[in-house]
C-alpha angles and dihedrals in degrees: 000000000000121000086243090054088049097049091044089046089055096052087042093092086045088059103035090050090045088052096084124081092221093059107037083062092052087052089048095047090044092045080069090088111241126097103255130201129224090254095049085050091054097038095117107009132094092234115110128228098260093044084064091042095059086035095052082046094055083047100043092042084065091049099247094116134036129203126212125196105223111169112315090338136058125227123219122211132174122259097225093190085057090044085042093048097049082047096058081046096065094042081055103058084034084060092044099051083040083060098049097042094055082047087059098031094057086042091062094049092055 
């Protein structure tokens, strides 16, 4: 296996978990900054307690959110190395299509 398939291979459960709509709210909501409880991600959505659940384990299985027990409830907070490295991810690809469309667009010049 190539470095760049590595690499890809390791961001592959980020974007996978941030593919759904769900879950890309709860990072949002959670890139706020505070620890957040169950009952504060739910306060003003339709989605009940056990859907976030499931949804916080997918997220926290790909290492973008954390929980921490903290008393009866658990307190979920964002992992920003996982966000950042997802992030350079994306500058990468970016680069790399950057790259591709000045080829084209110099070989059509020509």
């Amino acid at each position: 296996m190539s470095p760049a398939t590595a690499k890809r291979n390791s961001v592959t459960p980020i974007f996978a978990a941030l593919g759904d709509e769900t879950r890309l709210r709860l990072v949002a909501r959670l890139s706020a900054g505070d620890q957040m409880s169950i009952r504060r991600l739910t306060e003003g959505t339709a989605v009940t307690r056990q859907a976030v659940t499931r949804h916080l384990e997918v997220l926290e299985e790909a290492g973008l959110v954390r929980g921490i027990r903290r008393g009866r409830e658990r307190l979920w907070k964002i992992e920003p190395r996982r966000i950042d490295l997802a992030r350079r991810s994306l500058a990468e690809i970016s680069r790399w299509w950057d790259k591709k469309l000045a080829a084209l667009k110099a070989g059509i010049e020509e």
